[in-house]
TORKOL-4160 file (C-alpha; in steps of 0.2 Angstrom, whole numbers, padded with zeros to 4 digits, m for minus):
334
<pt num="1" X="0202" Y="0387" Z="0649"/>
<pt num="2" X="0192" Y="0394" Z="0634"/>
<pt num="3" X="0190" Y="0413" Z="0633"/>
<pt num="4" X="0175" Y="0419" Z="0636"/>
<pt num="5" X="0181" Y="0437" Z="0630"/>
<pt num="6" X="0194" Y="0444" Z="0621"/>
<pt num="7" X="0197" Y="0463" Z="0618"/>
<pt num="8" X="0213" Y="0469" Z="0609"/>
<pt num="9" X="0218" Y="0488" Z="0607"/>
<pt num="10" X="0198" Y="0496" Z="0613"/>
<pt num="11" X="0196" Y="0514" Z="0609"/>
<pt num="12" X="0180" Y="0521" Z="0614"/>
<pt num="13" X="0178" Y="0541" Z="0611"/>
<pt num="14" X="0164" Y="0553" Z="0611"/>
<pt num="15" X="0160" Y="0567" Z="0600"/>
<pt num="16" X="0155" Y="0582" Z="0612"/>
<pt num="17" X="0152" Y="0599" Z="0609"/>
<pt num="18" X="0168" Y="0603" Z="0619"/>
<pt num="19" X="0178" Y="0592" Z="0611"/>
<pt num="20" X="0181" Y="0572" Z="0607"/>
<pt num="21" X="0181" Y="0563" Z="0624"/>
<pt num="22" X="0193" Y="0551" Z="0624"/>
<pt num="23" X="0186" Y="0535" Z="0639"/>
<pt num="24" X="0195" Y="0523" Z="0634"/>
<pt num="25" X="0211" Y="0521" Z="0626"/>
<pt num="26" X="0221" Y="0506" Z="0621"/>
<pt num="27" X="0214" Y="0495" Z="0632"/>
<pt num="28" X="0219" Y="0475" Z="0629"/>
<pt num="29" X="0211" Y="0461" Z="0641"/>
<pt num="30" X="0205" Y="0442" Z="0640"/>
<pt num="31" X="0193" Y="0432" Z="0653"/>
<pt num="32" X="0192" Y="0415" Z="0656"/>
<pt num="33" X="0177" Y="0401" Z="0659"/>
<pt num="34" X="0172" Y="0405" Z="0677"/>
<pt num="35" X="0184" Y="0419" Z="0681"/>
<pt num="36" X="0180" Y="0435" Z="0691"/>
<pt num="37" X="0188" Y="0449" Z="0685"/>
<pt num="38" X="0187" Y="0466" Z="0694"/>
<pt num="39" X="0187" Y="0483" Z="0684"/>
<pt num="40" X="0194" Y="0496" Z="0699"/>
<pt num="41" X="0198" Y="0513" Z="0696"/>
<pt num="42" X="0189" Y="0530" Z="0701"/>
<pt num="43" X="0173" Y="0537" Z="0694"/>
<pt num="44" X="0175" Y="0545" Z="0673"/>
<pt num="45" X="0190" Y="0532" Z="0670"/>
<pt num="46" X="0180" Y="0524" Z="0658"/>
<pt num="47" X="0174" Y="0507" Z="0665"/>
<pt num="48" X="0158" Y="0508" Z="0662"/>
<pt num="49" X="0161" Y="0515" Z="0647"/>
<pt num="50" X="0173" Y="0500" Z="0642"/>
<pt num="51" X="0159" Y="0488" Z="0650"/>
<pt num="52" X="0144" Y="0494" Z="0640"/>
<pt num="53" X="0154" Y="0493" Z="0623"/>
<pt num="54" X="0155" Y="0475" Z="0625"/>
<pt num="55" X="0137" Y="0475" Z="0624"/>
<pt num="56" X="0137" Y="0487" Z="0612"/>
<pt num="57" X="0128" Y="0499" Z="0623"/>
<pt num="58" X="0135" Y="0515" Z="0620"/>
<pt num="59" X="0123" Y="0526" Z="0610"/>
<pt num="60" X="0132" Y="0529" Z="0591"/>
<pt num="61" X="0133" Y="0544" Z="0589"/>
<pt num="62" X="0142" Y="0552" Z="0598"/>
<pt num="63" X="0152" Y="0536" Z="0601"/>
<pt num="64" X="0164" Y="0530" Z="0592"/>
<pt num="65" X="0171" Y="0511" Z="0593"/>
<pt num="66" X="0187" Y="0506" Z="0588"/>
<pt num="67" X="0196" Y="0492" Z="0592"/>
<pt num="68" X="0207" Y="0476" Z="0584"/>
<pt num="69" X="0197" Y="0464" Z="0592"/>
<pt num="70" X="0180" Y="0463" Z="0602"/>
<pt num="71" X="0173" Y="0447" Z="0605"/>
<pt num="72" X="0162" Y="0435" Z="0615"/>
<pt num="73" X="0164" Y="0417" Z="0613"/>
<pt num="74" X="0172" Y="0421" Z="0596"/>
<pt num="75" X="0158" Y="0431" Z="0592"/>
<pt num="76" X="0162" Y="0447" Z="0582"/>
<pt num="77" X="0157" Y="0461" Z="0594"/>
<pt num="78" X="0162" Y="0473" Z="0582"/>
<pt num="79" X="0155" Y="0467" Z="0566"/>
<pt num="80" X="0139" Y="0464" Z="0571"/>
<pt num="81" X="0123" Y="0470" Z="0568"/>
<pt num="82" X="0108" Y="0478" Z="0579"/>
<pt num="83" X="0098" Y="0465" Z="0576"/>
<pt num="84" X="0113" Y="0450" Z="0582"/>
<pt num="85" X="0117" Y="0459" Z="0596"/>
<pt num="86" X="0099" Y="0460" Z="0604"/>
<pt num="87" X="0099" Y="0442" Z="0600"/>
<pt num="88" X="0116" Y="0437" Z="0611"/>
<pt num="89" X="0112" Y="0452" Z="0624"/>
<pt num="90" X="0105" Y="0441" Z="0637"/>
<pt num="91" X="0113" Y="0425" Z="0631"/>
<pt num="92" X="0131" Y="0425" Z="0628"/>
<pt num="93" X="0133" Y="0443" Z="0640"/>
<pt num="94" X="0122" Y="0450" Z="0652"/>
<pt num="95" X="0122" Y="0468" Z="0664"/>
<pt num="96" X="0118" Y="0474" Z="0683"/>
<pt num="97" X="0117" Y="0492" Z="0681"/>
<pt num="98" X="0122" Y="0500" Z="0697"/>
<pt num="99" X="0103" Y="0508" Z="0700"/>
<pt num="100" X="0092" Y="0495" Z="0697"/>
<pt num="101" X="0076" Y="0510" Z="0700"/>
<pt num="102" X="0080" Y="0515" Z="0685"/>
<pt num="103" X="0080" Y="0498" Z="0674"/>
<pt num="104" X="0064" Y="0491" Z="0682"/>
<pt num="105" X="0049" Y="0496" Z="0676"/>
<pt num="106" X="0039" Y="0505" Z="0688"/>
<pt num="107" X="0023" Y="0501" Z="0681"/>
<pt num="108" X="0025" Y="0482" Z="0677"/>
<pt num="109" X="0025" Y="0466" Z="0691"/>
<pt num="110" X="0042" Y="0459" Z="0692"/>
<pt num="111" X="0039" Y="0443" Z="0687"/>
<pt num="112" X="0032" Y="0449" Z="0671"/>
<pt num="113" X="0046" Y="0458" Z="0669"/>
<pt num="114" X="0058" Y="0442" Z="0670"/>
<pt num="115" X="0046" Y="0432" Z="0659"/>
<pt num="116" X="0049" Y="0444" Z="0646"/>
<pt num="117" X="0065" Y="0440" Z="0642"/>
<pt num="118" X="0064" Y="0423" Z="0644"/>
<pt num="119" X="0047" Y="0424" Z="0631"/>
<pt num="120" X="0057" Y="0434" Z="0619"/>
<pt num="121" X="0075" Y="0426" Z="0620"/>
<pt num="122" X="0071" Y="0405" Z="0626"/>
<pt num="123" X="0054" Y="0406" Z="0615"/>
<pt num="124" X="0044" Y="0394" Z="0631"/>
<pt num="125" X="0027" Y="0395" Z="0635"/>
<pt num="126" X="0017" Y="0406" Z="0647"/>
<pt num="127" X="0019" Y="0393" Z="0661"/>
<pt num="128" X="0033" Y="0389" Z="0659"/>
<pt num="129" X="0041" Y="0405" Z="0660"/>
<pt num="130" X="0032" Y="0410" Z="0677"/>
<pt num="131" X="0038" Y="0393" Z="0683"/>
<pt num="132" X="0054" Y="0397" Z="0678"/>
<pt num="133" X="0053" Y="0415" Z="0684"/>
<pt num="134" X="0050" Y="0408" Z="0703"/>
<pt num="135" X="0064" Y="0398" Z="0701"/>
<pt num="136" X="0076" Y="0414" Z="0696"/>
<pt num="137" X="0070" Y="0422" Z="0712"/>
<pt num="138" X="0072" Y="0408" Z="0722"/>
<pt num="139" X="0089" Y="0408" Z="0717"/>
<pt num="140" X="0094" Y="0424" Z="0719"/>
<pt num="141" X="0087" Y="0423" Z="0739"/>
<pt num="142" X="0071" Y="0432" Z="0737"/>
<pt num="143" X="0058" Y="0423" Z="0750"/>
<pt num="144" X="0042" Y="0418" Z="0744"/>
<pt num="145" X="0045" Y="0421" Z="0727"/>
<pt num="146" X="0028" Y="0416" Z="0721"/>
<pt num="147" X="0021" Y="0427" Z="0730"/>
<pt num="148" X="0037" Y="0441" Z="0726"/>
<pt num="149" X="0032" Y="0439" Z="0706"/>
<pt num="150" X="0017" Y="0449" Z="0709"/>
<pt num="151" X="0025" Y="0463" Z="0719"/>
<pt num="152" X="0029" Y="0479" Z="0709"/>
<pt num="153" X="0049" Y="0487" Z="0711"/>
<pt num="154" X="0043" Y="0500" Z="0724"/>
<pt num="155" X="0039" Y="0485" Z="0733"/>
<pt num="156" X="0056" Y="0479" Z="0736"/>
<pt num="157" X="0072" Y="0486" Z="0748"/>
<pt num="158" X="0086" Y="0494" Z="0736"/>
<pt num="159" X="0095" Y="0474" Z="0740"/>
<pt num="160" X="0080" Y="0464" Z="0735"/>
<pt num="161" X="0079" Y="0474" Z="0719"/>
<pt num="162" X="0098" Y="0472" Z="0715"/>
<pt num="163" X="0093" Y="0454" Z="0716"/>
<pt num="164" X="0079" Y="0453" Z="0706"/>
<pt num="165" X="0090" Y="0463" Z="0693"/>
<pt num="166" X="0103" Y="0450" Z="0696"/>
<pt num="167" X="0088" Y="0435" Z="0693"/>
<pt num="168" X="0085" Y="0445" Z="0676"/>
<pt num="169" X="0102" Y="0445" Z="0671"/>
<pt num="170" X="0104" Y="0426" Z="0675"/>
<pt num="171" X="0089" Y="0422" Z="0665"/>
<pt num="172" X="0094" Y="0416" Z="0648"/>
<pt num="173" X="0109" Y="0407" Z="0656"/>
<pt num="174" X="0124" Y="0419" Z="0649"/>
<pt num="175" X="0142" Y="0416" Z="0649"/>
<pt num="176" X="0146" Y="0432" Z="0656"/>
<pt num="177" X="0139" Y="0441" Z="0668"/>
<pt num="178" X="0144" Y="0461" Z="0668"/>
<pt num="179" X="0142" Y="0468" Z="0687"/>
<pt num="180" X="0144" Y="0487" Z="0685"/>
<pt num="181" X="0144" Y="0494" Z="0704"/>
<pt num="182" X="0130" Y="0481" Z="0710"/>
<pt num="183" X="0134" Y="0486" Z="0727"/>
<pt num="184" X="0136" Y="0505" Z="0727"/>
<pt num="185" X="0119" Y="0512" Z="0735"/>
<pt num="186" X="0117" Y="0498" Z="0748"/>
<pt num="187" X="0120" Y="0497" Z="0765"/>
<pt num="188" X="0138" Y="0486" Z="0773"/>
<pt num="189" X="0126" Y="0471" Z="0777"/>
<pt num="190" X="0118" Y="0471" Z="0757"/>
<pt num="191" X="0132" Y="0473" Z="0752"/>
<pt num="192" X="0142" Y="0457" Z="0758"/>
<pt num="193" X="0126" Y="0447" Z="0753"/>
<pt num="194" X="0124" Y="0454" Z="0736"/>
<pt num="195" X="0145" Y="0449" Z="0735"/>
<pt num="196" X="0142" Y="0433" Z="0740"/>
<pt num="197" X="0125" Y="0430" Z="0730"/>
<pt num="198" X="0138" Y="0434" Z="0715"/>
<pt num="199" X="0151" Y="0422" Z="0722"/>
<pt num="200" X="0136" Y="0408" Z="0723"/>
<pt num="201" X="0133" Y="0412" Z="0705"/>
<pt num="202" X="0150" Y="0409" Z="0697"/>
<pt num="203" X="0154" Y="0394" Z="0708"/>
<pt num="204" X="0136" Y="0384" Z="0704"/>
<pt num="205" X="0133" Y="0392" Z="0685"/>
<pt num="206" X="0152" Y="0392" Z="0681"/>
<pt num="207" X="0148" Y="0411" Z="0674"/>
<pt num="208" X="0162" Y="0422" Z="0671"/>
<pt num="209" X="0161" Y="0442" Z="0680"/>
<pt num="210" X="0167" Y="0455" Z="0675"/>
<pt num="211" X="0166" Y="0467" Z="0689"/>
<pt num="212" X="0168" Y="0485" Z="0688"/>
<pt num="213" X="0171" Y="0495" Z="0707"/>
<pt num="214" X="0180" Y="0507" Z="0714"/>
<pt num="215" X="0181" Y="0497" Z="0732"/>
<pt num="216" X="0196" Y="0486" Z="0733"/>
<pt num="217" X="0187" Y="0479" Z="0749"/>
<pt num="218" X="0176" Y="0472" Z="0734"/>
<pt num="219" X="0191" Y="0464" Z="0725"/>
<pt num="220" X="0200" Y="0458" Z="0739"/>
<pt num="221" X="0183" Y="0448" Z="0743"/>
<pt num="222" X="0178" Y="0443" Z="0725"/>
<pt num="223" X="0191" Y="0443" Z="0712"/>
<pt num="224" X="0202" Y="0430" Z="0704"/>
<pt num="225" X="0212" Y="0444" Z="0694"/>
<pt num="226" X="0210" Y="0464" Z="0696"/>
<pt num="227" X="0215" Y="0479" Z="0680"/>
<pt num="228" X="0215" Y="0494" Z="0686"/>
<pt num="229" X="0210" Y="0507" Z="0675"/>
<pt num="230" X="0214" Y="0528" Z="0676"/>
<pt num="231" X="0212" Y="0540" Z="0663"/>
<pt num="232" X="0205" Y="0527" Z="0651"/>
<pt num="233" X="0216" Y="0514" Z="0651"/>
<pt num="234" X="0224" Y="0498" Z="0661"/>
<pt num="235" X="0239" Y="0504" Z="0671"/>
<pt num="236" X="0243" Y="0487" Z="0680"/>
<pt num="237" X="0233" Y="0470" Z="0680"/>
<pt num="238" X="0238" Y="0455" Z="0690"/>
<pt num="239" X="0232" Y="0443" Z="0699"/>
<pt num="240" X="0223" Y="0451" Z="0714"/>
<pt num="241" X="0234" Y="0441" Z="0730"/>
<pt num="242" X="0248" Y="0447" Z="0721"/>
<pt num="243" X="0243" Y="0465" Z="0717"/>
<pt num="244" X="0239" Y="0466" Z="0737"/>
<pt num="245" X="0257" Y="0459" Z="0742"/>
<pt num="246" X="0266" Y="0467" Z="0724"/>
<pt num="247" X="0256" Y="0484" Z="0718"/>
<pt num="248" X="0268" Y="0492" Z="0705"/>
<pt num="249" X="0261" Y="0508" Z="0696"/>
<pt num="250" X="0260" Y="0525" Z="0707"/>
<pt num="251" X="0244" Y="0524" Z="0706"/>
<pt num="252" X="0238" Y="0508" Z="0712"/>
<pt num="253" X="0251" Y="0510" Z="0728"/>
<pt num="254" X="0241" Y="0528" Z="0733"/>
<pt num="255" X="0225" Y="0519" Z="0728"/>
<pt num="256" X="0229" Y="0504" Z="0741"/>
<pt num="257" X="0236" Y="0518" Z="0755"/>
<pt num="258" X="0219" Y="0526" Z="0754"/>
<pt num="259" X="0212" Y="0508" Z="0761"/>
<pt num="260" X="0208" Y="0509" Z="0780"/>
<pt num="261" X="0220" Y="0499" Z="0792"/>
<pt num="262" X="0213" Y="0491" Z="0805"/>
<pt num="263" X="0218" Y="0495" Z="0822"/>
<pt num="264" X="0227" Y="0510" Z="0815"/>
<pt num="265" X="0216" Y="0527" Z="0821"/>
<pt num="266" X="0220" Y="0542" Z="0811"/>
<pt num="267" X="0216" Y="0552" Z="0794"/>
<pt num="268" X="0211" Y="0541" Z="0779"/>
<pt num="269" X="0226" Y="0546" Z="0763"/>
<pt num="270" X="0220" Y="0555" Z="0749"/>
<pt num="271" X="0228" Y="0554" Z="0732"/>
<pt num="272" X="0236" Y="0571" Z="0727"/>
<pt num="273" X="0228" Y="0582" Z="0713"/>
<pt num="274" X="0213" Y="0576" Z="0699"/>
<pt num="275" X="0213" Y="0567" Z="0687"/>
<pt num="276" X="0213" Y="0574" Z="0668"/>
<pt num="277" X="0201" Y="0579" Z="0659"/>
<pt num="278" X="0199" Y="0566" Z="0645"/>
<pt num="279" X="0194" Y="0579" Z="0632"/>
<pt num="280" X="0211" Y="0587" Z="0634"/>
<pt num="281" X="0224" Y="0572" Z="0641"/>
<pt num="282" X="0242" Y="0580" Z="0644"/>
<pt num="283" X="0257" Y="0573" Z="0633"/>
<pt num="284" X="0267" Y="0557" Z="0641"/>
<pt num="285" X="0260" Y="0547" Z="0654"/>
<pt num="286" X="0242" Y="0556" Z="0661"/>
<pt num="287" X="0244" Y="0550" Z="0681"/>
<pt num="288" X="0262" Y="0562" Z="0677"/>
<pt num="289" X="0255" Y="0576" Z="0687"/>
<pt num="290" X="0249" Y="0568" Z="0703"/>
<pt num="291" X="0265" Y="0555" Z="0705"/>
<pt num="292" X="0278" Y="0555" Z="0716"/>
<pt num="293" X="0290" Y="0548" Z="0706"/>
<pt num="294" X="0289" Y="0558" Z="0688"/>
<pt num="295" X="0301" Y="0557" Z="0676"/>
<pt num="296" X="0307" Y="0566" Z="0662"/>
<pt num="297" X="0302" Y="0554" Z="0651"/>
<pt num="298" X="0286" Y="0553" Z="0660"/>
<pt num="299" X="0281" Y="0571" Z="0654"/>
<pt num="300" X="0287" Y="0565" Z="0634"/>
<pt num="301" X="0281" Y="0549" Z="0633"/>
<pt num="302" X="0265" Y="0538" Z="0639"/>
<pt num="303" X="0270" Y="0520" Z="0644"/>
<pt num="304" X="0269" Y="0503" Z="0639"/>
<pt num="305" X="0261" Y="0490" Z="0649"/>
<pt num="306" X="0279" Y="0480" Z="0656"/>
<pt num="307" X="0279" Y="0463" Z="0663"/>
<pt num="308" X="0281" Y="0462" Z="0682"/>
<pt num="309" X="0280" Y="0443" Z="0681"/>
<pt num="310" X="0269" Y="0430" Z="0669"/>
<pt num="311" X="0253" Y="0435" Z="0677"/>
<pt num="312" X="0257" Y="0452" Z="0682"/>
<pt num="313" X="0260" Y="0469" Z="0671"/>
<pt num="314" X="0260" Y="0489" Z="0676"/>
<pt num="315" X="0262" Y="0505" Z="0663"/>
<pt num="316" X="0276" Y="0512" Z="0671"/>
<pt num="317" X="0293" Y="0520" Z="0665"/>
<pt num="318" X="0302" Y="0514" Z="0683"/>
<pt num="319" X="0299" Y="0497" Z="0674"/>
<pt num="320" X="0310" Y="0499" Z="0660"/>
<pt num="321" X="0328" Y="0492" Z="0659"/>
<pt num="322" X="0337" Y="0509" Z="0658"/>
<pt num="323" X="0329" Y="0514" Z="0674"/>
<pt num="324" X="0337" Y="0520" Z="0685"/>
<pt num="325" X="0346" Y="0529" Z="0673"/>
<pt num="326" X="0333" Y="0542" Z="0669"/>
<pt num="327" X="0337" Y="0558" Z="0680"/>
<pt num="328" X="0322" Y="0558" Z="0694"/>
<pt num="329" X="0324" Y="0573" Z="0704"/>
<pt num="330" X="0324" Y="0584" Z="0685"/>
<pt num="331" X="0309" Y="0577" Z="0680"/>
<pt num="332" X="0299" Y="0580" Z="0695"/>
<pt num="333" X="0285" Y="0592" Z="0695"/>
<pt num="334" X="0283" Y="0603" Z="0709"/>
């Protein structure tokens, strides 16, 4: 299969007034034609941060963007101008922001608002773009979308407008659709439908997703392959049946123990401690402090990513070949 994307050795950092903020650091990935990758990790570990500098979204300054390779379709992410990256926003890569109230225009019908993009980006007449407009709706599930087009956002449920953020996002027919939370403030029932509108997508489209969550009820239901991200950067990706039966970094493991069990009554588990602050990461590995198994080296040195198999790698010391020669119990914080 052809990559879609291609990102080598991503830095992302923000100037602050308290210091640079480091969101994401070192992070290497690839997608495939028609893949679903899942982004998973807790909230300020930088995956929208990573996301939205695919598209070139983070606001420079205060960002800064630094990477060996960015690219879509073999398009230069890095490299390009303002005026080229408005141009492929849309085509090649488009975004579902988490809160669609706060990308819809308030004041403007949503069909207008649809026919925008296609007016600026496929150049097709008036008619033509309303017709194709209804069509985008239809797709996406809305009922009567003629009728719909004319309806304003406060019109429509928090579902209906993810779907009509969805429709926009499909619109100019991209390779790669980037899901950023698209389920996060809807109800279990939304939910599953907006999961499986998604699923629709990819199969009849052949679009690639990206799909950044922190719910690995999500992934188990969606993706093809799972990175899990902490502390700005990938600690373990894999393919997801795998990372369910194999899960190899700490923090993955206490991240899958805080899943519910089914049949099983009790207390959810919490993971142990915070994460760090990324305008001040701790020498050596940053989930150091919260993992049961730390090492002396753990405290010296941050981790590579290892290889746990051909399709499955984790950024952790355990995985080395000297393990386990490395004294456990002296390392250990307590």
């Amino acid at each position: 299969m052809d990559d879609i994307l291609r990102i080598k050795e991503l830095n992302v950092s923000f100037d602050m007034y308290e210091g640079t903020v480091n969101a994401v650091r070192g992070v290497s990935l690839s997608m495939n034609s028609g893949e679903i990758l899942a982004l998973v990790g807790e909230s300020g570990c930088g995956k929208s941060v990573m996301a939205q500098s695919i598209l070139q979204l983070n606001p420079s300054p205060p960002a800064k963007i630094m990477a060996e390779e960015l690219k879509l379709l073999n398009f230069d992410i890095l490299n390009a101008s303002e005026k080229e990256m408005e141009r492929i926003r849309g085509t090649l890569a488009s975004m579902i922001f988490q809160d669609p109230l706060t990308c819809l225009n308030p004041t403007m019908k949503i069909g207008k608002q649809i026919t925008e993009s296609l007016y600026r980006k496929e150049k097709m007449s008036s008619s033509d773009c309303k017709k194709e407009a209804v069509r985008l709706l239809e797709m996406v599930q809305i009922p009567n979308a003629e009728l719909q087009a004319e309806q304003y956002p406060h019109q429509f449920s928090g579902g209906m407008q993810q779907r009509v953020m969805i429709a926009m996002a499909l619109a100019c027919n991209p390779k790669l659709l980037i899901a950023d939370e698209p389920t996060t403030a809807l109800d279990v029932t939304t939910q599953l439908q907006i999961l499986k509108l998604i699923a629709k997508i990819r199969k009849e489209m052949g679009t690639a997703v990206l799909l950044i969550t922190h719910d690995f009820g999500v992934v188990a239901n969606l993706a093809d392959r799972v990175a899990v991200m902490y502390a700005g950067k990938i600690v373990e990706e894999s393919g997801v049946k795998e990372l369910f039966n194999r899960a190899t970094h700490p923090y993955t493991q206490a991240l899958l123990r805080t899943l519910p069990t089914s049949g099983v009554i009790g207390e959810r588990i919490s993971i142990l401690g915070s994460p760090p602050n990324l305008s001040d990461l701790p020498v050596g590995c940053s989930f150091s402090k919260r993992c049961p198994y730390c090492m002396k080296i753990c405290l010296r040195e941050e981790p590579p990513l290892f290889e746990v198999s051909n399709s499955h790698s984790a950024s952790c010391w355990r995985l080395h070949e000297s393990f386990p020669k490395e004294e456990l119990d002296d390392g250990k914080i307590t």
